[in-house]
N, C-alpha and C positions, 0 to 999 in steps of 0.2 A: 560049757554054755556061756560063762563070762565074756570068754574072749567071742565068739561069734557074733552075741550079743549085745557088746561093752558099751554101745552108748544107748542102749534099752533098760538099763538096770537102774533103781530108785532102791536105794537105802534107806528104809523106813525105820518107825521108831521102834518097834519087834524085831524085825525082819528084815534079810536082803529080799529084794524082788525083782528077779532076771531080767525077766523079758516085760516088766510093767509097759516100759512104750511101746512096744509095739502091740498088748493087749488093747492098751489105751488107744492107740489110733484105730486100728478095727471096730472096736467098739463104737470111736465116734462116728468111725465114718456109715457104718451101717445108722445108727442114729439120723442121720445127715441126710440120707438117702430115704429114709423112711418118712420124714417130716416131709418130705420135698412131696410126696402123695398127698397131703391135708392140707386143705387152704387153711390158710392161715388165723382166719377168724371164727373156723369151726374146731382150731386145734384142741382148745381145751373142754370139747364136748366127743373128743375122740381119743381119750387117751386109753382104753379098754383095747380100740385096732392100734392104736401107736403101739403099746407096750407088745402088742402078741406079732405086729409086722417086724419087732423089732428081737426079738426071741427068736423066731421062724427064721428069718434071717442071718441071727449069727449061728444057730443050729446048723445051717449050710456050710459055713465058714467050716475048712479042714482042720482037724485036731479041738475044734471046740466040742464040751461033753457038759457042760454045763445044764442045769434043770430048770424047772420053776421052783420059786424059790415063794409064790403068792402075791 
């Protein structure tokens, strides 16, 4: 996984973490995508559809198994 991987990995203060960038860019870019539906001045009376558009979302993404977490 290093080598396929090798410029995805973040060597954190516990932990190695493989594949962190490339979690990291899916992540934002669904983020990215999600924002881009809510005008801008109602954003933060929509963060309840932000957070679940943005769940639903990476739930689609292959190999994600992740839950709610609250």
């Amino acid at each position: 996984m290093m080598v396929k991987y090798a410029a995805a990995y973040v060597d954190g203060p516990e932990a190695l973490l493989p594949a962190y960038g490339i979690v990291f860019r899916e992540g934002r870019d669904v983020i990215y995508q999600e924002v881009t539906k809510i005008d801008s001045l109602s954003l933060h009376r929509n963060r309840d559809t932000l957070r679940s558009g943005i769940t639903e979302n990476l739930r689609r993404k292959p190999g994600w198994r992740g839950g709610d977490s609250g």
